[in-house]
C-alpha positions in Angstrom: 0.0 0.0 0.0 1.2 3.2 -0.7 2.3 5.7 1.8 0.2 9.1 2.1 3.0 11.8 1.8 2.5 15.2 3.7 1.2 17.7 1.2 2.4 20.9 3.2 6.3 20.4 2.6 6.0 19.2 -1.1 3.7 22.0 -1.8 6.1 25.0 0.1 9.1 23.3 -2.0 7.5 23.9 -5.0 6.1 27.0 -4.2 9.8 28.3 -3.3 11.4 26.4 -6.5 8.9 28.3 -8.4 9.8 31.7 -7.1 13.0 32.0 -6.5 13.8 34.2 -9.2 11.5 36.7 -7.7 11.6 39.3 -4.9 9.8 38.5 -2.0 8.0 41.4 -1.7 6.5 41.5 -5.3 3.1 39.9 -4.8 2.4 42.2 -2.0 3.4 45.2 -4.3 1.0 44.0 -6.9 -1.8 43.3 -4.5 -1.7 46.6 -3.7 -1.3 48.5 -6.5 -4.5 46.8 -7.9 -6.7 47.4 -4.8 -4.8 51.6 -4.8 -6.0 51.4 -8.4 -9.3 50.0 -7.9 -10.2 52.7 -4.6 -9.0 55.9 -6.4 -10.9 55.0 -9.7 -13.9 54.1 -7.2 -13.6 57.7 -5.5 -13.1 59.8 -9.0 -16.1 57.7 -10.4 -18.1 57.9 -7.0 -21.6 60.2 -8.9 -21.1 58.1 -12.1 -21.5 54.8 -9.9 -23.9 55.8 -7.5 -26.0 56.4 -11.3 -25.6 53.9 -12.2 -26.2 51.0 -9.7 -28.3 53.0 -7.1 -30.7 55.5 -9.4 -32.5 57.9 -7.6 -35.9 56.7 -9.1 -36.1 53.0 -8.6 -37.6 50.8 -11.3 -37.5 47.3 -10.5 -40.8 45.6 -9.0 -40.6 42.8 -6.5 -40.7 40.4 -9.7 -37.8 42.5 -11.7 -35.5 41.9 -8.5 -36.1 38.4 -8.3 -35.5 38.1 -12.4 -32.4 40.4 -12.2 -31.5 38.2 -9.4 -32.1 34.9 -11.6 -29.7 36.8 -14.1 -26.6 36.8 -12.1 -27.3 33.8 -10.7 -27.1 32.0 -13.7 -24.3 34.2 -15.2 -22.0 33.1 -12.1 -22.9 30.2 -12.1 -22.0 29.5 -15.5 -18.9 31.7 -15.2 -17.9 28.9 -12.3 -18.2 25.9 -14.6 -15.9 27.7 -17.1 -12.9 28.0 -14.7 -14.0 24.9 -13.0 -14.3 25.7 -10.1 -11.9 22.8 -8.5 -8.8 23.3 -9.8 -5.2 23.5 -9.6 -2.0 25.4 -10.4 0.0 24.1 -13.7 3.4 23.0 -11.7 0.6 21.7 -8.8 -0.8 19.9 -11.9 2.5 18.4 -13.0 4.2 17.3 -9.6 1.2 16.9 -7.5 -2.2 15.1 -9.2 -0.6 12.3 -9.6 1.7 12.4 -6.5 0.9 10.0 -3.4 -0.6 13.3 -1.4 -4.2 13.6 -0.1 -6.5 14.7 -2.9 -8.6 16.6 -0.3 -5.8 18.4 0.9 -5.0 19.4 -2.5 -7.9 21.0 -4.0 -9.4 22.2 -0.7 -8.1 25.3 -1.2 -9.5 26.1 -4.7 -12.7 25.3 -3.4 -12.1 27.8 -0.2 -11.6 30.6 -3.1 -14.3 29.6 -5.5 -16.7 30.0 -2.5 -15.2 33.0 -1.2 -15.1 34.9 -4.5 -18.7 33.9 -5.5 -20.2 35.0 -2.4 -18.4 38.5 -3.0 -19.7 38.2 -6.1 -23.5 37.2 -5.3 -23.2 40.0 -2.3 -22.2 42.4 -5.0 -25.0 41.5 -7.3 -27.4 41.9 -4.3 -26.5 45.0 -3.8 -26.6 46.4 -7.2 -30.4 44.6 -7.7 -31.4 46.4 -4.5 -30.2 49.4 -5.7 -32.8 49.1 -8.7 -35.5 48.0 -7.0 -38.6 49.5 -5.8 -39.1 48.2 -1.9 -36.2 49.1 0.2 -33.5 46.7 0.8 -31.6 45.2 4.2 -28.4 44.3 5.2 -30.3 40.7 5.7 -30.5 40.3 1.6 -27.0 40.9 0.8 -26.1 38.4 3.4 -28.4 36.2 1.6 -27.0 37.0 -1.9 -23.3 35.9 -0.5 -24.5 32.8 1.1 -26.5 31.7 -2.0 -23.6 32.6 -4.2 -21.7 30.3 -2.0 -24.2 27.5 -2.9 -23.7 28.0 -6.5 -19.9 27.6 -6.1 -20.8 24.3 -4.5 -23.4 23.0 -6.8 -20.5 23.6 -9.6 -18.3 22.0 -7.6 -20.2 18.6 -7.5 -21.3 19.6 -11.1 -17.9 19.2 -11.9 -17.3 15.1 -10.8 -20.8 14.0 -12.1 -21.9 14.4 -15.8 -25.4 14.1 -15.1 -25.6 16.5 -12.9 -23.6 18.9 -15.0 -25.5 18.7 -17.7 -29.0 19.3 -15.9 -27.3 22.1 -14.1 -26.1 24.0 -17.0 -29.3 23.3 -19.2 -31.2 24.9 -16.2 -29.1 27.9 -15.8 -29.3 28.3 -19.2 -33.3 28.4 -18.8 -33.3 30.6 -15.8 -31.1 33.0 -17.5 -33.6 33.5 -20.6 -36.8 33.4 -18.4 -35.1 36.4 -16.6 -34.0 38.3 -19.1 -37.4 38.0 -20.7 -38.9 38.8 -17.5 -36.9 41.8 -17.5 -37.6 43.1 -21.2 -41.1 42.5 -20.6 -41.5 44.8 -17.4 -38.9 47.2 -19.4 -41.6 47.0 -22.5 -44.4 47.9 -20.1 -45.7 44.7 -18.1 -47.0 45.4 -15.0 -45.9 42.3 -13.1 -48.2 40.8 -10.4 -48.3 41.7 -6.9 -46.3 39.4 -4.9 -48.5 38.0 -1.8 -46.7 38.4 1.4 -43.4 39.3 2.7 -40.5 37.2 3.4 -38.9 37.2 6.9 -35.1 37.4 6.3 -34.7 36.8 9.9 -35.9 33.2 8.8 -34.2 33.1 5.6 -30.5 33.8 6.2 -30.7 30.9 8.9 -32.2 28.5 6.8 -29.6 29.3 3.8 -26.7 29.3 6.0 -27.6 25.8 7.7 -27.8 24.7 3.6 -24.7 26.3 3.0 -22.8 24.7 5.7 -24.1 21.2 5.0 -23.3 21.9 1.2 -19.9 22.9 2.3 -18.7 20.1 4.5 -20.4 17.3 1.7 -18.2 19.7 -1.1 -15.3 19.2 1.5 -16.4 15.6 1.5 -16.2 14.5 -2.2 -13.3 16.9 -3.4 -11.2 13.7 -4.1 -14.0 12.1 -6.6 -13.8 15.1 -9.2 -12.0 13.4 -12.1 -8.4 14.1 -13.2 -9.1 15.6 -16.9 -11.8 18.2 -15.1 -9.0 19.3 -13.0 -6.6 19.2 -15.8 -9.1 21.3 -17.8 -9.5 24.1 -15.6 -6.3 24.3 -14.6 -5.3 24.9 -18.7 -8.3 27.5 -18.2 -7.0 29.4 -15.0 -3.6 29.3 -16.5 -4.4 31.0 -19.4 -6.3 33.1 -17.7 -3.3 34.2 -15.4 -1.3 34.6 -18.9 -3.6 36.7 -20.8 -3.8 39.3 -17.5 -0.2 39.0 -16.9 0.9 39.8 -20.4 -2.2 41.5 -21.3 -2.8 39.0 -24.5 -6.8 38.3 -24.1 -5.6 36.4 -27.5 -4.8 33.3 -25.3 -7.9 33.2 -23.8 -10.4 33.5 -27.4 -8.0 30.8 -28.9 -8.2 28.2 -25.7 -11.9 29.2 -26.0 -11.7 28.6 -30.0 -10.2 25.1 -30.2 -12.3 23.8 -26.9 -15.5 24.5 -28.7 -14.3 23.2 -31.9 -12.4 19.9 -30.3 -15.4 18.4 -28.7 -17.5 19.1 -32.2 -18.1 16.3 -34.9 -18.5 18.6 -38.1 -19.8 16.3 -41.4 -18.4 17.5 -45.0 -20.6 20.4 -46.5 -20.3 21.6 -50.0 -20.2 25.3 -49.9 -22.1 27.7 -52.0 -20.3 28.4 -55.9 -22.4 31.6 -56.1 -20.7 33.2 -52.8 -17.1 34.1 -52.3 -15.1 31.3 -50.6 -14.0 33.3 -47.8 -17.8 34.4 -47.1 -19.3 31.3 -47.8 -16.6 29.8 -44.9 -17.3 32.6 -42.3 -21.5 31.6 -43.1 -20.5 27.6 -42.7 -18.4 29.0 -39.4 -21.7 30.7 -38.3 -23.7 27.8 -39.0 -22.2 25.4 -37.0 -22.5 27.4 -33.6 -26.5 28.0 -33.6 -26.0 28.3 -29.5 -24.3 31.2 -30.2 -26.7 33.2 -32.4 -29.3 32.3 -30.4 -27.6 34.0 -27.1 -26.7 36.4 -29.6 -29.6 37.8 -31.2 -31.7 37.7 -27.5 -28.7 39.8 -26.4 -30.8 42.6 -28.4 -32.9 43.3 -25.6 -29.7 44.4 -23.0 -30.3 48.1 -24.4 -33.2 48.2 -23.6 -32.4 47.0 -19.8 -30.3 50.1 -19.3 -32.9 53.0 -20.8 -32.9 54.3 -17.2 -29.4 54.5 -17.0 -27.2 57.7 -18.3 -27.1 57.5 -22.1 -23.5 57.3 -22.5 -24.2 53.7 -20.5 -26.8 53.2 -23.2 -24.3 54.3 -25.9 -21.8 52.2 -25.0 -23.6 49.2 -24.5 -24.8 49.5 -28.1 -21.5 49.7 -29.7 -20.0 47.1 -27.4 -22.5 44.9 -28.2 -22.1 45.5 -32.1 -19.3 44.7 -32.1 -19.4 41.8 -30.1 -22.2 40.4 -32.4 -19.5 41.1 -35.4 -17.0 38.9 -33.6 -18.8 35.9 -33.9 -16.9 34.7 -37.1 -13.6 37.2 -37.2 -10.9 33.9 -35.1 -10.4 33.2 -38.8 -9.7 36.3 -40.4 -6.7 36.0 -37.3 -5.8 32.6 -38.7 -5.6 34.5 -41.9 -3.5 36.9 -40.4 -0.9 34.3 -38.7 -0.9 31.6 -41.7 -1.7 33.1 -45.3 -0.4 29.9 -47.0 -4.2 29.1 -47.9 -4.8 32.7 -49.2 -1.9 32.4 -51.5 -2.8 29.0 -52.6 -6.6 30.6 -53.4 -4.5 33.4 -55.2 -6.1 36.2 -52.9 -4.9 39.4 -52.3 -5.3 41.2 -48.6 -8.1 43.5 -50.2 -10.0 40.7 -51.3 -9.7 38.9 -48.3 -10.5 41.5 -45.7 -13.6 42.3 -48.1 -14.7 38.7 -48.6 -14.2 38.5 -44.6 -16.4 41.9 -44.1 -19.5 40.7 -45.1 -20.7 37.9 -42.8 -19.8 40.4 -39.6 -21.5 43.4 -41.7 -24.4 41.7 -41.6 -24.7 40.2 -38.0 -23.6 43.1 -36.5 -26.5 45.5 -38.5 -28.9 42.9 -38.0 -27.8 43.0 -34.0 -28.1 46.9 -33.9 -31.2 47.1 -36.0 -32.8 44.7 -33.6 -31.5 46.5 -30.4 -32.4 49.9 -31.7 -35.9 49.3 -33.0 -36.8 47.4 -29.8 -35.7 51.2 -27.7 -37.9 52.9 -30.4 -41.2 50.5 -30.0 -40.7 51.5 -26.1 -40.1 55.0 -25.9 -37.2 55.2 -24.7 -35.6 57.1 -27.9 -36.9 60.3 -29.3 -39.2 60.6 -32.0 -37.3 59.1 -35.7 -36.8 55.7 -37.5 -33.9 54.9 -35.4 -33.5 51.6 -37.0 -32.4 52.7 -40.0 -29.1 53.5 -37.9 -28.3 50.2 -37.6 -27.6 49.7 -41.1 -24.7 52.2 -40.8 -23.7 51.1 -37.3 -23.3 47.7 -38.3 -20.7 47.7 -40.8 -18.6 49.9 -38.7 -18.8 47.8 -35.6 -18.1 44.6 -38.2 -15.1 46.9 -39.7 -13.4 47.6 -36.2 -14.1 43.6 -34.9 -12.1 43.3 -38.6 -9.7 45.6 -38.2 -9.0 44.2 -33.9 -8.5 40.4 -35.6 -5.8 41.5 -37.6 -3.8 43.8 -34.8 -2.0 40.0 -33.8 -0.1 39.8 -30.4 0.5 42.6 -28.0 4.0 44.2 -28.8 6.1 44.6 -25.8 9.0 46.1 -27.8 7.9 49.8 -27.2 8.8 52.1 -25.2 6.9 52.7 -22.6 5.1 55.8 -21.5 6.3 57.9 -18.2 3.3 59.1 -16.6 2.9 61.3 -13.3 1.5 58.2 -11.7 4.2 55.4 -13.3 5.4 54.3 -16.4 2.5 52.6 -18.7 3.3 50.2 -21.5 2.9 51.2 -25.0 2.0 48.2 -26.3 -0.8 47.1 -24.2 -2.6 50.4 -24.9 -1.8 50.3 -28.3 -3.6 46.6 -29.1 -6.4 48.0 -26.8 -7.3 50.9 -28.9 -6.9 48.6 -32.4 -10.5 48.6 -33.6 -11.9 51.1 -31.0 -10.2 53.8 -32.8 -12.9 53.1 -36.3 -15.7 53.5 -34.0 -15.2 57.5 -34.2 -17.3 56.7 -37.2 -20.4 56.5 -35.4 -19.7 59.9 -34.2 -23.0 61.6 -35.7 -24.8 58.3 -33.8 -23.1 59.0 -30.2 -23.5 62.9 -30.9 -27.3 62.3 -31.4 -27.7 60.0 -28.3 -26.0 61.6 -25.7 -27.9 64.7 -26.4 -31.3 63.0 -26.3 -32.3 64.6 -29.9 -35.3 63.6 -32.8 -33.5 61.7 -35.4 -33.9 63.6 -38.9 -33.5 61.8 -42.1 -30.6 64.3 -42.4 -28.4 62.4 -40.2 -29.7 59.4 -41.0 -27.9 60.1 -44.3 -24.8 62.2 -42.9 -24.4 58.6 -40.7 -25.0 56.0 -43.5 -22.6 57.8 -46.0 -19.9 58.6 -42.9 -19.7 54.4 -42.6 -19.5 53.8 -46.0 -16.9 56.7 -47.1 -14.9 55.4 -43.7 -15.0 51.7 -44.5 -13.9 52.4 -47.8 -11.3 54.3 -46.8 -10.1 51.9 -44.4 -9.8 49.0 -46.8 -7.7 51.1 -49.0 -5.2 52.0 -46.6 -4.2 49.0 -44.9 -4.8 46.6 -47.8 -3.1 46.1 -50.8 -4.5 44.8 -54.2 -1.6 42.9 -55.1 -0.1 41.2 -52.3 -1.1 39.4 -49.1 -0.4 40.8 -45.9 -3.1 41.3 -43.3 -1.1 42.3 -40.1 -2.4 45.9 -39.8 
């Protein structure tokens, strides 16, 4: 029989192997550099936050809490079952899962910080629901939101070492998330929700939950060493990533690990693609295709505008170009294999012009569809001034699919520059420089953001000044950083 091995020396060993190129003190001066950062951004943007997640004017009923509530639940909880939540370090990984040390031992303490960050997190989104809604809140319910976002670290914990269970938990987080956002568009739309019978005593509640919390916990504690060793593999290739694309600002690791896990546990048949379209668009439309989950998430995405009417337009203004763009993404990961390998494009005899305008058209036309959508719903419920603001869309489109374009092709993050000396510390150039790639051809919805932020009736005047200022700008763009004779899409 196999000896048990104490886990404490092996892991301070490798822990001091690991780091002993580095100073001592540099965690600590990390840690708090981030949290200075964090509190002096929190101070300067004290109004704009209090605006946002406490409004003076409540609009949440007692039913729009408990959707918006439904909301983050499921968000975090599917966050958790994307980084795991039981994992390990990568040099843990390597010398320890298969090392004669208790299992428990070993991932107790992933599970410690998956509970403690979601019940930050589910205190957090407590707060931020109570701040929207109309009855006034307590002390009592945030408590509640951290203890129940403790039970959903748990729950994706024992997801995590039994199939069956992960599957029924995801399909029904999946199913909560869409009943709430519908729950929420429809009280946004107009819906007066029904009055909720009775009040809940929190002074019973928080009891009740912690007792299920604390039985969760010590059965979570319990079964630790049952989770399987490719789940723990798995998210300990996600948190290292993770840890990469944060420490050398490259989010580029992160879309790629995403990329090839969706795409490795696919089985794709042979399709013969359309003759009539170009090959490049007739790929990105196959691409599309073959992830219907995605457009489905996507296109009831629409409705977030709508969610923040109440909040300061540039909130509003900013959540429709992020969200154009991030509709125009869907098919751009191979415009940056283009990018990185243009043997095929060569072999096809394409030139960079060709390519970037064969790969234009499939996020063109998810991203106008997306903003269409989003817009017309804010015009059918008032919250826009009088005008056919849809026919913005069509414009905004193209220029959010031109700068999710022009971001694939920016490649890695270049720390060859010289950095920048600031009053408050020296700031990498090349970090800000791949951040900025793409948001920079969004100054073309300038007369859409002008007329936004100053609450104004659309006219068909700048309905044309916008629709001609994409078109002139996306031409222009194409025939600067393309060439019609050779290939070469690294701009």
């Amino acid at each position: 029989m196999t000896a048990v091995v104490a886990l404490r020396p092996v892991r301070r060993w490798i822990r001091r192997a690991q780091a002993s190129h580095r100073d001592r003190g540099e965690l600590l001066g990390t840690v708090y550099t981030v949290v200075f950062s964090i509190a002096v951004i929190a101070v300067m943007a004290q109004d704009t936050l209090k605006a946002v997640f406490s409004p003076l004017v409540p609009h949440l009923s007692d039913v729009g809490a408990l959707a918006a509530a439904t909301v983050c639940a499921g968000l975090l909880f599917l966050a958790l079952r994307r980084l795991g939540p039981v994992s390990v370090t990568r040099p843990a990984a390597y010398f320890l899962l298969t090392a004669p040390v208790s299992r428990r031992r070993l991932l107790s303490p992933s599970l410690h910080a998956a509970a403690f960050g979601a019940g930050l997190a589910g205190a957090a989104a407590a707060f931020g629901v109570l701040g929207h809604a109309v009855t006034s809140g307590s002390l009592l319910m945030i408590v509640t939101g951290a203890l129940f976002g403790v039970l959903l670290a748990l729950l994706a914990s024992a997801a995590q070492s039994r199939p069956r269970l992960a599957s029924l938990a995801d399909a029904t987080a999946r199913v909560a998330l869409a009943l709430g956002l519908a729950a929420l568009v429809a009280e946004a739309t107009g819906w007066t929700p029904p009055e909720v019978g009775g009040e809940v005593a929190m002074s019973v509640v928080v009891p009740v939950v912690g007792a299920l919390t604390i039985i969760a916990f010590l059965f979570g504690v319990r079964d630790l060493a049952r989770t399987p060793n490719d789940e723990i593999l798995e998210s300990a290739k996600t948190a290292g990533t993770l840890a990469d694309s944060v420490y050398g600002i490259e989010p580029s690791f992160l879309a790629e690990m995403l990329e090839r896990r969706y795409w490795a546990r696919r089985r794709l048949r042979s399709t013969t693609l359309s003759r009539r379209l170009p090959p490049l668009t007739a790929q990105d439309l196959l691409l599309a295709r073959r992830r219907p989950a995605r457009l489905l998430w996507t296109a009831a995405s629409t409705a977030m505008p709508l969610l923040l009417a109440g909040a300061p337009r540039w909130v509003l203004t900013i959540a429709l170009l992020a969200g154009t763009v991030i509709a125009a993404r869907a098919t751009t990961a191979s415009l940056k294999t283009d990018a990185g390998n243009p043997v095929l494009l060569r072999l096809l005899g394409l030139t960079s012009r060709q390519v970037v305008r064969q790969r234009l058209w499939v996020p063109a036309v998810l991203g106008a569809a997306w903003a269409t959508a989003a817009l017309a719903l804010l015009q059918l419920s008032g919250a826009l001034p009088p005008g056919q603001w849809w026919l913005l869309g069509l414009a905004v489109g193209p220029i959010g699919a031109a700068s999710a374009v022009r971001a694939a092709r920016a490649g890695f993050v270049r720390n060859d520059l010289i950095p920048i000396d600031t009053p408050m510390g020296a700031v990498p150039t090349g970090p800000v420089v791949y951040a900025f790639a793409g948001v920079d051809l969004l100054i073309l919805t300038l007369p859409t953001v002008i007329v936004l932020l100053q609450d104004l009736p659309l006219t068909p005047t700048m309905i044309a000044v916008q629709l001609s200022t994409a078109w002139l700008g996306i031409q222009v763009y194409l025939s600067w950083t393309t060439d019609p004779e050779r290939v070469g899409l690294s701009k």
